[in-house]
PyMOL Python script that loads the backbone (N, CA, C, O; Angstrom):
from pymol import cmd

cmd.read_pdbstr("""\
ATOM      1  N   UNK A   1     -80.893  38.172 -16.524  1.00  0.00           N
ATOM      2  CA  UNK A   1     -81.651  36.966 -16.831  1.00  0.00           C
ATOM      3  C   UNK A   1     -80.814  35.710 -16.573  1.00  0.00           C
ATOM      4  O   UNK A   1     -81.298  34.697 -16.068  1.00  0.00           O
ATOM      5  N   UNK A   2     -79.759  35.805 -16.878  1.00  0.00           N
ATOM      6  CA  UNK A   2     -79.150  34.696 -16.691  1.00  0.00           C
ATOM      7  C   UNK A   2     -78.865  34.674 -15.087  1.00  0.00           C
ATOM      8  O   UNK A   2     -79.651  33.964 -14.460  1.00  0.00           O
ATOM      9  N   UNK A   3     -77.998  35.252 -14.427  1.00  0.00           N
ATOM     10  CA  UNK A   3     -78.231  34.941 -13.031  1.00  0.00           C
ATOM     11  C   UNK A   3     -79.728  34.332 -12.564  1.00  0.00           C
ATOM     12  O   UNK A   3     -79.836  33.377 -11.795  1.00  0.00           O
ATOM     13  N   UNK A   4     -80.628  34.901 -13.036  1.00  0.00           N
ATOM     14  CA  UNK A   4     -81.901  34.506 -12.424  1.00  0.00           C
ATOM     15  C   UNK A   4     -82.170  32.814 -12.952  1.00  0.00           C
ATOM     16  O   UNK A   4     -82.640  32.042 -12.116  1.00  0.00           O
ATOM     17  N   UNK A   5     -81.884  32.347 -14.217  1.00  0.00           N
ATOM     18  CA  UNK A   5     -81.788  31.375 -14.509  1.00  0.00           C
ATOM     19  C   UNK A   5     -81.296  30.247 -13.715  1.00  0.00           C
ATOM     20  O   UNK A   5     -81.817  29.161 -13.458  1.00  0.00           O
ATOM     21  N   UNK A   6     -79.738  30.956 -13.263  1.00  0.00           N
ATOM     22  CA  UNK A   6     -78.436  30.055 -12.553  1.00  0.00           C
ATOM     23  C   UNK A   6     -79.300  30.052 -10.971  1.00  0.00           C
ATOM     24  O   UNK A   6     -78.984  29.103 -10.254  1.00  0.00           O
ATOM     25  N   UNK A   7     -80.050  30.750 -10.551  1.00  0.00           N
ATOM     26  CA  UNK A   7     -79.901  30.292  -8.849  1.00  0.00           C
ATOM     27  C   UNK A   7     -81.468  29.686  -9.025  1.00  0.00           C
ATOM     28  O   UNK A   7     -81.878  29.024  -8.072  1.00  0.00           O
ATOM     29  N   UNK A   8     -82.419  29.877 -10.238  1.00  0.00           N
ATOM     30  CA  UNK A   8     -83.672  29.114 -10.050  1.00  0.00           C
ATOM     31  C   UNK A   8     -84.365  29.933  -9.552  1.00  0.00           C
ATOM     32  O   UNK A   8     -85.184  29.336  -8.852  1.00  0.00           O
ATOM     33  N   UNK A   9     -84.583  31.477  -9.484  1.00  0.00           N
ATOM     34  CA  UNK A   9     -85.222  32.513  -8.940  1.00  0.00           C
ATOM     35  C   UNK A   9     -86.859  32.087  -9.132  1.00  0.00           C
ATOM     36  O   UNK A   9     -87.754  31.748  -8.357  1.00  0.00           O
ATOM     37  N   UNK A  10     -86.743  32.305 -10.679  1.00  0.00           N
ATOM     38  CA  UNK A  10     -88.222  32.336 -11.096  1.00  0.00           C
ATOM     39  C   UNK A  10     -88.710  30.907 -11.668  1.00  0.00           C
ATOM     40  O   UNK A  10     -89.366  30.847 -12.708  1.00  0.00           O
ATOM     41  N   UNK A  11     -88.322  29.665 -10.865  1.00  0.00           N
ATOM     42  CA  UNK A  11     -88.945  28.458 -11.609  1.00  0.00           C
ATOM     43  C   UNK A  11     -90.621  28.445 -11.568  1.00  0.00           C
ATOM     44  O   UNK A  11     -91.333  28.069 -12.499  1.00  0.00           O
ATOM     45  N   UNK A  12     -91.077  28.933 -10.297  1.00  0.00           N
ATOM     46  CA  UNK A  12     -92.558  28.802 -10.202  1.00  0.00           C
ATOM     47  C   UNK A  12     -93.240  30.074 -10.591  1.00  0.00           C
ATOM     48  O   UNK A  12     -94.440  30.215 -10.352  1.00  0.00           O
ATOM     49  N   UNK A  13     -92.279  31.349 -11.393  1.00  0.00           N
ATOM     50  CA  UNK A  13     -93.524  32.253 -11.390  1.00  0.00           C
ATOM     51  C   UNK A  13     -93.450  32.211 -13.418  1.00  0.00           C
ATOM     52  O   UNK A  13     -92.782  31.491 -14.160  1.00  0.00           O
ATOM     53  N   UNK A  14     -94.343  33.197 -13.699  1.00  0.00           N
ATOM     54  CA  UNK A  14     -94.788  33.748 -15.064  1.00  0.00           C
ATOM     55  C   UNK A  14     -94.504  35.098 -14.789  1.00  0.00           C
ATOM     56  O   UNK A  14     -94.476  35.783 -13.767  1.00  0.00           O
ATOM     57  N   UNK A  15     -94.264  35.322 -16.199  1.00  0.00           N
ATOM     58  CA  UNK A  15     -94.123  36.888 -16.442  1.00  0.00           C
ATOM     59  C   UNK A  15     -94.440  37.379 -17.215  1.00  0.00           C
ATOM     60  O   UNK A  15     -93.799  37.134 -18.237  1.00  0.00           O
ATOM     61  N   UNK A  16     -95.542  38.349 -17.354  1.00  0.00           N
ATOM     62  CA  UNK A  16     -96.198  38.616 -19.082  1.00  0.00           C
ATOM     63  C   UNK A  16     -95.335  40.185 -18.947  1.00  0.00           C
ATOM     64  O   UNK A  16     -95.213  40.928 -17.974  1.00  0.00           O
ATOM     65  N   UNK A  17     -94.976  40.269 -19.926  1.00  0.00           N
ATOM     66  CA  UNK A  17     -94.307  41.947 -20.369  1.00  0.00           C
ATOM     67  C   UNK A  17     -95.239  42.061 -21.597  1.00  0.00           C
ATOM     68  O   UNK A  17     -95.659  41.298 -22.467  1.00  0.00           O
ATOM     69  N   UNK A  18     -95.426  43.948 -21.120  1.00  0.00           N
ATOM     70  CA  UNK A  18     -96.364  44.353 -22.193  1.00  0.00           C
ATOM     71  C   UNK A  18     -95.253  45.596 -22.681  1.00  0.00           C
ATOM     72  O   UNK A  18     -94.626  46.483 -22.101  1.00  0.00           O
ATOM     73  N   UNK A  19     -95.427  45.023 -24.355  1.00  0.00           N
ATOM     74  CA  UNK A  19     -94.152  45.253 -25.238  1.00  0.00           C
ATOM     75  C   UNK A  19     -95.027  46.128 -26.520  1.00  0.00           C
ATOM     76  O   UNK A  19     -96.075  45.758 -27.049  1.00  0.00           O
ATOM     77  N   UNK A  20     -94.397  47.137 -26.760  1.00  0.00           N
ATOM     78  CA  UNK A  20     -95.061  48.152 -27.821  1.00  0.00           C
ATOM     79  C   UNK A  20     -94.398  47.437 -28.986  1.00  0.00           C
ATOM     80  O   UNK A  20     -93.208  47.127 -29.057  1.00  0.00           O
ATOM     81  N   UNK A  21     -95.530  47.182 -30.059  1.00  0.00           N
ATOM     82  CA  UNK A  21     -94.772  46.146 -30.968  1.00  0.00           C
ATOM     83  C   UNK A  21     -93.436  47.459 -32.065  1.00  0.00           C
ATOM     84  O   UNK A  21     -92.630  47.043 -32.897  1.00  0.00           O
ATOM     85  N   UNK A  22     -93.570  48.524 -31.788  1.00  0.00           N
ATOM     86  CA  UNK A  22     -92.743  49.478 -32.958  1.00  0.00           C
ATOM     87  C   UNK A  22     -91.427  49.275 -32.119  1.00  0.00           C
ATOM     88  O   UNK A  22     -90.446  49.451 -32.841  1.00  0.00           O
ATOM     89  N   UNK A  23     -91.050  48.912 -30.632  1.00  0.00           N
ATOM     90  CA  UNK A  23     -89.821  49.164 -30.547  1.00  0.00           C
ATOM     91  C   UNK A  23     -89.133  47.242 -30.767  1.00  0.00           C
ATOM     92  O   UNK A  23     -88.801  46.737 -29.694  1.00  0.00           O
ATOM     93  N   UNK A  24     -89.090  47.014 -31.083  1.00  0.00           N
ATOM     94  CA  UNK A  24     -88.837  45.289 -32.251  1.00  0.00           C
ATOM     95  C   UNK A  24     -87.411  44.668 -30.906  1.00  0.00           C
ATOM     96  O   UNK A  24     -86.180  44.655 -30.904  1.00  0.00           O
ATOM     97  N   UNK A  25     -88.403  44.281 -30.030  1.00  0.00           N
ATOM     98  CA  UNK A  25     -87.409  43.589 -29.034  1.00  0.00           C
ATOM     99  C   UNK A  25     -88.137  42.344 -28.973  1.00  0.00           C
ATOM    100  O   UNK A  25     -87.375  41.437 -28.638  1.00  0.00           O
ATOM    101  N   UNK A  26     -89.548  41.878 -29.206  1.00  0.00           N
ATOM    102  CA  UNK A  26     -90.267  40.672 -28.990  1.00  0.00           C
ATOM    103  C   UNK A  26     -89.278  39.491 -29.362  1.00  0.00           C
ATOM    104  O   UNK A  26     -89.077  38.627 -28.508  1.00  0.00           O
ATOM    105  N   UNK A  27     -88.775  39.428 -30.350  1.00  0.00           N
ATOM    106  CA  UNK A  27     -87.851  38.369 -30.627  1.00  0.00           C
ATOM    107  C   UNK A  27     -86.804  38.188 -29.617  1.00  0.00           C
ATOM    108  O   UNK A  27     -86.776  37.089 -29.064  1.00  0.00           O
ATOM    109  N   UNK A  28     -86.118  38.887 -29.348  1.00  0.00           N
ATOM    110  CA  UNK A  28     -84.750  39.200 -28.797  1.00  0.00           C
ATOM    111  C   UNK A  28     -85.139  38.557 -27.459  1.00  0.00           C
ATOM    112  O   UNK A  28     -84.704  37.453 -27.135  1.00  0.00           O
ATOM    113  N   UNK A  29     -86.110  39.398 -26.564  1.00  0.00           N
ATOM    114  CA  UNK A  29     -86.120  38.779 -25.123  1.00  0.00           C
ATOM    115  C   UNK A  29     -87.035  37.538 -24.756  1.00  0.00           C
ATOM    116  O   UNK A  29     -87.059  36.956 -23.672  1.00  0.00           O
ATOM    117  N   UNK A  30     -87.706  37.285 -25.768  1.00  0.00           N
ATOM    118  CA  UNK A  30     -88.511  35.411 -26.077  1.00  0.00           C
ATOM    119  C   UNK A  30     -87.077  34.148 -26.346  1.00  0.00           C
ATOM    120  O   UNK A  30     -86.931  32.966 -26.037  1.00  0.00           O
ATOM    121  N   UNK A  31     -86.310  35.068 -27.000  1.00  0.00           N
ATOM    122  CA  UNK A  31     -85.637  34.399 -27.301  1.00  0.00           C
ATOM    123  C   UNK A  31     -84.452  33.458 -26.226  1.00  0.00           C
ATOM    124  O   UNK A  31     -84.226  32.283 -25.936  1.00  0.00           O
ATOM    125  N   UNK A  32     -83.890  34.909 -25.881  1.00  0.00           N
ATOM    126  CA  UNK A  32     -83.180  34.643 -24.304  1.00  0.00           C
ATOM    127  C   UNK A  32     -83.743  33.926 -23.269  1.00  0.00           C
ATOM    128  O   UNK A  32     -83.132  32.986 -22.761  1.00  0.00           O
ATOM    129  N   UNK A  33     -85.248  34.390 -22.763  1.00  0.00           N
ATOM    130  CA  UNK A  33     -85.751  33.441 -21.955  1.00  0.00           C
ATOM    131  C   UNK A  33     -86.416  32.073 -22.140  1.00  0.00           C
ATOM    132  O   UNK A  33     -86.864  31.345 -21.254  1.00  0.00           O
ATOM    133  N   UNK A  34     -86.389  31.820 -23.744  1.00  0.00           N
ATOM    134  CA  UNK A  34     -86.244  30.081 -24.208  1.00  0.00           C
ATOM    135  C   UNK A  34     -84.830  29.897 -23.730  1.00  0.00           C
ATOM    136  O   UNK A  34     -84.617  29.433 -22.610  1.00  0.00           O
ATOM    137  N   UNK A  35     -84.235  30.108 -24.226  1.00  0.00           N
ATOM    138  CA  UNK A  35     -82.662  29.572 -24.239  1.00  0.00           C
ATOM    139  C   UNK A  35     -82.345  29.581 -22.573  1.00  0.00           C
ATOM    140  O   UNK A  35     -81.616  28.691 -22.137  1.00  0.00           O
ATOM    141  N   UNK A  36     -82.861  30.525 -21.712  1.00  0.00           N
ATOM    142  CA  UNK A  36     -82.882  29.918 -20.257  1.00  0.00           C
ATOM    143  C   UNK A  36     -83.787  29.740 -19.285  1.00  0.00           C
ATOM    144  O   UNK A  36     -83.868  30.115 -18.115  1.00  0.00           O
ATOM    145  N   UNK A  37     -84.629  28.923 -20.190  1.00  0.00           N
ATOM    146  CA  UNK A  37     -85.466  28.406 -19.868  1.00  0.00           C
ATOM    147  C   UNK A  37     -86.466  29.056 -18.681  1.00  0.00           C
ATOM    148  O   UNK A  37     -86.859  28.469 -17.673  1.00  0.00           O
ATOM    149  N   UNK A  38     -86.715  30.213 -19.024  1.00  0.00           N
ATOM    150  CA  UNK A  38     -87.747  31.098 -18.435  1.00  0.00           C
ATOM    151  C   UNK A  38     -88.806  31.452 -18.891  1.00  0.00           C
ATOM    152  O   UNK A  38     -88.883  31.793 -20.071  1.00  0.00           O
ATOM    153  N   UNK A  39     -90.099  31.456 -17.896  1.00  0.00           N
ATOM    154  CA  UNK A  39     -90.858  31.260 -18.384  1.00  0.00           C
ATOM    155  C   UNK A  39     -91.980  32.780 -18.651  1.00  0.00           C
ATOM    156  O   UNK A  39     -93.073  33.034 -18.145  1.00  0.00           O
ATOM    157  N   UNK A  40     -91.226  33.484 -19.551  1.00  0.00           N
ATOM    158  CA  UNK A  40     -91.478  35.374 -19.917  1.00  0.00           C
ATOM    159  C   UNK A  40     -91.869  35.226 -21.296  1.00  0.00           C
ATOM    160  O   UNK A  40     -91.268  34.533 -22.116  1.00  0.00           O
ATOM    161  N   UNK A  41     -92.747  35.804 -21.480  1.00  0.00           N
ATOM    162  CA  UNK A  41     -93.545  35.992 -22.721  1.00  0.00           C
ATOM    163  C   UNK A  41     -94.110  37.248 -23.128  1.00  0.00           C
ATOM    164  O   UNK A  41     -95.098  37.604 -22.486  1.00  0.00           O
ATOM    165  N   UNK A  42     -93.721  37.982 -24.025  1.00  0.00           N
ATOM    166  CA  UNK A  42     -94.365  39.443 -24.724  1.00  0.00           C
ATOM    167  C   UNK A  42     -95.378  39.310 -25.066  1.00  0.00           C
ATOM    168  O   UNK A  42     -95.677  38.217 -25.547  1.00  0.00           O
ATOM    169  N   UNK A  43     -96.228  40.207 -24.988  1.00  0.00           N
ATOM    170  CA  UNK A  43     -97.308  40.482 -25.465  1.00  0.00           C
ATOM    171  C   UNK A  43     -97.542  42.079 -25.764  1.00  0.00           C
ATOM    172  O   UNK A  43     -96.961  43.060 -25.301  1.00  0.00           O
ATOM    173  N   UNK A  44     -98.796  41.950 -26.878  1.00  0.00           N
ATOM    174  CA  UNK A  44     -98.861  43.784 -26.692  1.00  0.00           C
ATOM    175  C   UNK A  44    -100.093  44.569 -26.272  1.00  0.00           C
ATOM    176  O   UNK A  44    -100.508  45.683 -26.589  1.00  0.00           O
ATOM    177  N   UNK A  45    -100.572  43.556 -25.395  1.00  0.00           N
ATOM    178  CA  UNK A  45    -102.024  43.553 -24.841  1.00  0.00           C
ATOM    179  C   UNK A  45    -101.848  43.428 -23.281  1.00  0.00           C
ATOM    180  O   UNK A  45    -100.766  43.218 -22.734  1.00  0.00           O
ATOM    181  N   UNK A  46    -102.856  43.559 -22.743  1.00  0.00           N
ATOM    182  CA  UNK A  46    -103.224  43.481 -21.464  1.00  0.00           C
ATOM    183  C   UNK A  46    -103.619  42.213 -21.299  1.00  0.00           C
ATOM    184  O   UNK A  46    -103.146  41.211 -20.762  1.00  0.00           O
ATOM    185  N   UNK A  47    -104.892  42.570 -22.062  1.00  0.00           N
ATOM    186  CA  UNK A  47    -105.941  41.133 -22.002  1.00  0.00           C
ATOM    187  C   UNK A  47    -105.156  39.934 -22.595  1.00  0.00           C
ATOM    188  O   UNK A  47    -105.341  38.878 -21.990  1.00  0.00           O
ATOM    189  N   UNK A  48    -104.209  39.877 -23.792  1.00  0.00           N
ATOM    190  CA  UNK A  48    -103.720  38.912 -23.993  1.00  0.00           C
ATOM    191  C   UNK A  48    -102.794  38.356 -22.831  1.00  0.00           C
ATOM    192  O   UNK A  48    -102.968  37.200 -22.445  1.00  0.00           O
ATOM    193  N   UNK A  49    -101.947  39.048 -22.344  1.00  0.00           N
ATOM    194  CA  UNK A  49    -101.105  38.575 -21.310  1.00  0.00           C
ATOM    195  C   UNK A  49    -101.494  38.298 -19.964  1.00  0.00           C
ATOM    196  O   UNK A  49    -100.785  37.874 -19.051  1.00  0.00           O
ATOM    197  N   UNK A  50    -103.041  38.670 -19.949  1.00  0.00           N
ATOM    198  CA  UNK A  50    -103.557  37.892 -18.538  1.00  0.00           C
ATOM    199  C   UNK A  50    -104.610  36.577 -18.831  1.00  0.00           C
ATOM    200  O   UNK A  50    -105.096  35.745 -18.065  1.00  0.00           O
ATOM    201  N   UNK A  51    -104.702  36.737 -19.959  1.00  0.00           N
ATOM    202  CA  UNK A  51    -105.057  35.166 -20.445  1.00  0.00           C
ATOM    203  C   UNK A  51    -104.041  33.987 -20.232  1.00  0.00           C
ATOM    204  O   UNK A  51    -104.306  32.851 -19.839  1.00  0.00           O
ATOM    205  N   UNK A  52    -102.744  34.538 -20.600  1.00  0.00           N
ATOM    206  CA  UNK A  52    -101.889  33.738 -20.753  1.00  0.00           C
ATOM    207  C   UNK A  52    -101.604  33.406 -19.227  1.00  0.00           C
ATOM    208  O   UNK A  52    -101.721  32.260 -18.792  1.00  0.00           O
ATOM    209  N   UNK A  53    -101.291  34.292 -18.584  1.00  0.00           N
ATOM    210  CA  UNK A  53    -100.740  33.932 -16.928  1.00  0.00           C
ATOM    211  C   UNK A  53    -101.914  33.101 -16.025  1.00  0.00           C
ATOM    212  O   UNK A  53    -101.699  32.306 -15.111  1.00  0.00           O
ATOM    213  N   UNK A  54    -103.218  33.535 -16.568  1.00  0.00           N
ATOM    214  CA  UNK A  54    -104.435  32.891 -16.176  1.00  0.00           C
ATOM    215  C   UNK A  54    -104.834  31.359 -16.101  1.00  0.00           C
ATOM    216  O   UNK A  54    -105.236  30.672 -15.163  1.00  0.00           O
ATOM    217  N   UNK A  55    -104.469  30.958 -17.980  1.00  0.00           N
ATOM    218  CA  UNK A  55    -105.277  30.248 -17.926  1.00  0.00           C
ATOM    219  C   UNK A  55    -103.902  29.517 -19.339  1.00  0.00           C
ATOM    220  O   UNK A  55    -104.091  28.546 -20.071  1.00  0.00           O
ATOM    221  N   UNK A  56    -102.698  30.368 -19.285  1.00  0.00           N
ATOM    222  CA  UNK A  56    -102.047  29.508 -20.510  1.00  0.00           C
ATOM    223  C   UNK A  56    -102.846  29.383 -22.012  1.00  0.00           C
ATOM    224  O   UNK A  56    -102.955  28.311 -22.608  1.00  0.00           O
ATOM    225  N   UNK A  57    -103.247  30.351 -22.386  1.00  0.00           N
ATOM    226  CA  UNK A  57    -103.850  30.237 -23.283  1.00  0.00           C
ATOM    227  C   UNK A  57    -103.391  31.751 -24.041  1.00  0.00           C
ATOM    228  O   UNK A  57    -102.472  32.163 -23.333  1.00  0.00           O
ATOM    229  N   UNK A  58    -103.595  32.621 -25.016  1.00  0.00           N
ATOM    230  CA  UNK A  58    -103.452  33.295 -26.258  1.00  0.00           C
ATOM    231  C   UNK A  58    -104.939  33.223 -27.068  1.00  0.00           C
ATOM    232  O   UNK A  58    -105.240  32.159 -27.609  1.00  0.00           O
ATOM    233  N   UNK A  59    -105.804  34.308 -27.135  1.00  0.00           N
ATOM    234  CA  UNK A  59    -106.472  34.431 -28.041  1.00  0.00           C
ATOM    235  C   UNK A  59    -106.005  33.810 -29.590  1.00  0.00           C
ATOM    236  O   UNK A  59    -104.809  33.731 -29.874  1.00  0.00           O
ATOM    237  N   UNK A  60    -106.508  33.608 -30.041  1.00  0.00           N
ATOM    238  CA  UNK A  60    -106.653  33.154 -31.893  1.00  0.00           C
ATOM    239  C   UNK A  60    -106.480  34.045 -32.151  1.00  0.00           C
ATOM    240  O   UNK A  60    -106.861  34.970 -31.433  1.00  0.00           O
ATOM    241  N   UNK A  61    -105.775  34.278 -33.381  1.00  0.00           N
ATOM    242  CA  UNK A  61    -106.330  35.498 -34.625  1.00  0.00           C
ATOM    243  C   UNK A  61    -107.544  35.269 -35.038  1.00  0.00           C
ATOM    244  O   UNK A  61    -108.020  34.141 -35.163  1.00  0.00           O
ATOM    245  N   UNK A  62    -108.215  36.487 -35.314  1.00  0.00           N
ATOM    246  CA  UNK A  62    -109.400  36.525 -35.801  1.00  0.00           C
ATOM    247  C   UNK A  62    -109.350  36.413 -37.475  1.00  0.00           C
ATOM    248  O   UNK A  62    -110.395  36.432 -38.127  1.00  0.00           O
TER     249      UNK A  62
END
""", "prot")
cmd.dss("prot")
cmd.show_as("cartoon", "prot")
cmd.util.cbc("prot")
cmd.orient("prot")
């Protein structure tokens, strides 16, 4: 991640990762790719994470 950060690999893309919430990494790799400024986001859905790459958006809680 960080190399990818340093040469500007991924400034124009998104990346949704679909993350099983029992193995407890959501924090850890949100975290890293704030801090370098990448733009990767967990989810534990399908549909949520093609909302997001779509249209930038996240369902509500119901």
């Amino acid at each position: 991640m960080i190399t990818t950060q340093e040469n500007d690999w991924l400034s124009s893309l998104k990346i949704a990762m679909i993350i099983k919430s029992e193995l407890n990494v959501h924090n850890i790799i949100e975290g890293l790719a704030e801090n370098l400024s990448l733009t990767i986001k967990n989810f534990e859905t399908c549909s949520d994470a093609m909302l997001w790459l779509l249209f930038d958006k996240v369902r509500e809680e119901r």
